[in-house]
C-alpha positions in Angstrom: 82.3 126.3 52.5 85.4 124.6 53.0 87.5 127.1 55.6 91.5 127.5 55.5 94.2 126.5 57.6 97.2 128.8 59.3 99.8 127.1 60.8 100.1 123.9 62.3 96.4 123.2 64.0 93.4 124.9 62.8 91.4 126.4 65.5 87.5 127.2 65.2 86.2 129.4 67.6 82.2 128.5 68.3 80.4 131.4 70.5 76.8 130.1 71.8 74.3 133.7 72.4 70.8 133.9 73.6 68.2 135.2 71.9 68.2 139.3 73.0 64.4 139.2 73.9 66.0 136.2 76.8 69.4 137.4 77.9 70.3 138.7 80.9 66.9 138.8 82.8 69.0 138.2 86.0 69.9 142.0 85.5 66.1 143.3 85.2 66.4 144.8 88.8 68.8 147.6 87.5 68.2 147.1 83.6 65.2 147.6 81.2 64.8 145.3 78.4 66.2 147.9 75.9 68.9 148.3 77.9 69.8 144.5 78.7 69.5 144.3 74.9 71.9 147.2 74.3 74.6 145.6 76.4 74.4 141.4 75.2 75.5 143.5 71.9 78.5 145.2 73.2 79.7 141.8 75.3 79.0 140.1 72.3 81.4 142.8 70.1 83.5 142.8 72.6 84.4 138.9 72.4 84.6 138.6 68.5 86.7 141.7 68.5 89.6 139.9 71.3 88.5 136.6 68.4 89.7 138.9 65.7 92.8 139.7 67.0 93.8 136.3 68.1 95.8 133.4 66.0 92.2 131.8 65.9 91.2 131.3 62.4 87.5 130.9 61.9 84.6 132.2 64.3 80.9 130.4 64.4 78.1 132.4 66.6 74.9 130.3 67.1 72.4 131.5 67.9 68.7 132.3 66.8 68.2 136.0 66.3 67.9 138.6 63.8 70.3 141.1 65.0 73.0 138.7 66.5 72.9 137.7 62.5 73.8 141.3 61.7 76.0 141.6 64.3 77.7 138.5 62.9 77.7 139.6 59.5 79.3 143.0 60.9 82.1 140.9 62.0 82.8 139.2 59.1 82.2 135.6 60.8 79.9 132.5 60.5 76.6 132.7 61.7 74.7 129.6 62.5 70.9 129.1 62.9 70.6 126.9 65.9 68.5 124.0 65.4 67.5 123.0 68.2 67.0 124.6 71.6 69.3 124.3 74.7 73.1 125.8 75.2 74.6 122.4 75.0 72.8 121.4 71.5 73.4 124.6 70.3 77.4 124.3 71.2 77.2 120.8 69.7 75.7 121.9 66.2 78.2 124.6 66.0 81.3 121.8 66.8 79.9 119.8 64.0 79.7 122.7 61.5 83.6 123.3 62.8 84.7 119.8 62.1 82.6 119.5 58.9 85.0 122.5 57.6 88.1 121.6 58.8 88.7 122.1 62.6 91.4 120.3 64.5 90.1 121.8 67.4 87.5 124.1 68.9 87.4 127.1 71.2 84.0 127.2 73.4 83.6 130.7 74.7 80.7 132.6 75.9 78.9 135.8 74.6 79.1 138.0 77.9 83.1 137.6 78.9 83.8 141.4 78.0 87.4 141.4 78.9 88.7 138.1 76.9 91.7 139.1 75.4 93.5 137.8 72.2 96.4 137.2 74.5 94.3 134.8 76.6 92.9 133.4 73.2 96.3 132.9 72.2 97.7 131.1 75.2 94.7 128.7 75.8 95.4 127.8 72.1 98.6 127.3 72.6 98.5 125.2 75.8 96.0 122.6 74.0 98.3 122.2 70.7 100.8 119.3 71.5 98.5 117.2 71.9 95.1 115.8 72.7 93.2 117.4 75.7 90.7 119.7 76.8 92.0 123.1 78.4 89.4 125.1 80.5 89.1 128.6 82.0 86.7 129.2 85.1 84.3 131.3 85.8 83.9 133.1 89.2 80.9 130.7 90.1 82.9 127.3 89.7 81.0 127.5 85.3 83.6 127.1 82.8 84.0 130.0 80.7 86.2 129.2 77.8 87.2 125.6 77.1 89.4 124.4 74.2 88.7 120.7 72.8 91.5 119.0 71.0 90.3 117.3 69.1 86.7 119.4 68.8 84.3 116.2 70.1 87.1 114.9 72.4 84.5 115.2 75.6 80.2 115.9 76.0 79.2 119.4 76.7 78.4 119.9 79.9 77.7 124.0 80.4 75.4 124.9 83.0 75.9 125.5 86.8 79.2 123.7 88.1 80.2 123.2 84.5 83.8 123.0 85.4 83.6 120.2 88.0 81.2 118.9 85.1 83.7 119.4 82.3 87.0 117.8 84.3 84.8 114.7 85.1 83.8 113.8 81.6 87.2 114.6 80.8 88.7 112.4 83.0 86.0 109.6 82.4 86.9 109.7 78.8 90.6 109.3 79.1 91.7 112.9 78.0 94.2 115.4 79.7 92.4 118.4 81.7 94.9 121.3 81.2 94.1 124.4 83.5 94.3 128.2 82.3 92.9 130.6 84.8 92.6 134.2 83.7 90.3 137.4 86.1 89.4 138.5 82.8 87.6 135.6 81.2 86.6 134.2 84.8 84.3 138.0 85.2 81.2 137.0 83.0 78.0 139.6 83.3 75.7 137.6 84.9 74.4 139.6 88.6 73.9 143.1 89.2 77.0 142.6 91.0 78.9 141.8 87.9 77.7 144.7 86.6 79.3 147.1 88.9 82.6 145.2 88.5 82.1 145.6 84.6 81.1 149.2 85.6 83.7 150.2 87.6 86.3 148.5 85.9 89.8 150.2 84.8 90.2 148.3 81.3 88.2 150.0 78.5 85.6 147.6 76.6 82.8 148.9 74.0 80.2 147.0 76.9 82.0 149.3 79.6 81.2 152.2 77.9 77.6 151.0 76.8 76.9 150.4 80.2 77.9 154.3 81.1 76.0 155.7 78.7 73.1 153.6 80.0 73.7 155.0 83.5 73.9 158.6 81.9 69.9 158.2 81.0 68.7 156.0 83.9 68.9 157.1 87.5 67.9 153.4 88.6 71.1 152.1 86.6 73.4 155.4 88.0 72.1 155.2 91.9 73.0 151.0 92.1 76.2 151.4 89.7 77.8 154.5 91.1 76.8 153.8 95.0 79.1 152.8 97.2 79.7 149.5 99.0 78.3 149.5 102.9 80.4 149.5 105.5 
């Protein structure tokens, strides 16, 4: 499957997700599995929707699990098997599939970023055209939650805690311009119960915001932490 080019770079979009039996356990003190299921989904949606809507041209989700395959296939973008285990292997094999088929460069971004917009998309693209470099987006944590690679193996994957420290040093130690693009909306990813009152709470609309109600609805352990108010 040889993909198409738009424009003047072609930009692959690779989005690394968890099994659903393994996501989000740090959110088992409010959440049920079901429910922590039920919500990966909707971030997941959520992200290939802003994809959709962006200038990027092809999308790759990696992973290894039955439903994030339909979920994929719902979306009408790539799936990919992961082949071996680990986020930064995972990431890898989906770069390789990317430049295999055509990529001039590649746009890492997480599964659980529910308010990535196309607009964000869209100007991290843009600020990584010209010319070679890597641009990244933070997290709230000091991770790096969208990072753009021009050209797509440029630098080493480096995701994990203090990933963006991580990133700018390989960067660096490799030669290749670190370009900055900060963003609240891709920096709130769902990882704490904390982050999921933000997400709850929030003003902007997103399909996980309104999973996440409708979870609260049905569970007085989700609606008594979500809805309560912060101590004085």
């Amino acid at each position: 499957m040889r993909l198409w080019r738009l424009g003047k770079m072609f930009v692959c979009a690779v989005v690394p997700v968890k099994t659903l039996r393994d996501s989000k356990r740090r959110l088992s003190a409010v959440l049920n599995p079901h429910e922590r299921r039920l919500l990966a989904v909707a971030m997941l949606e959520d992200v290939l929707a802003a994809l959709k809507k962006s200038e990027v041209q092809e999308t790759v989700v990696v992973s290894n699990d039955s439903v994030i395959h339909e979920v994929a296939d719902k979306h009408g973008v790539v799936y990919l098997e992961a082949g071996q285990s680990g986020l930064n292997s995972a990431i890898e094999e989906a770069t390789n599939w990317c430049v295999q088929n055509g990529a001039d460069a590649v746009l890492v971004l997480p599964a659980d970023i529910p308010f990535v917009s196309s607009r964000d998309i869209n100007k991290m693209t843009k600020l990584g055209a010209e010319e070679t470099s890597v641009v990244l987006s933070p997290s709230q944590d000091d991770g790096t939650n969208a990072m753009l690679l021009n050209p797509p193996n440029s630098i080493k994957m480096c995701f994990g805690p203090r990933s963006f420290a991580r990133h700018i040093k390989e960067a660096r130690s490799r030669k290749v311009e670190v370009k900055f693009y900060y963003s609240a909306e891709i920096a709130l990813d769902i990882d704490s119960v904390e982050d999921l009152k933000q997400l709850y709470k929030a003003e902007k609309d997103a399909s996980s915001k309104r999973v996440l109600r409708q979870i609260a609805e049905h569970s007085e352990k989700a609606r008594s932490f979500l809805a309560a108010e912060p101590s004085a």
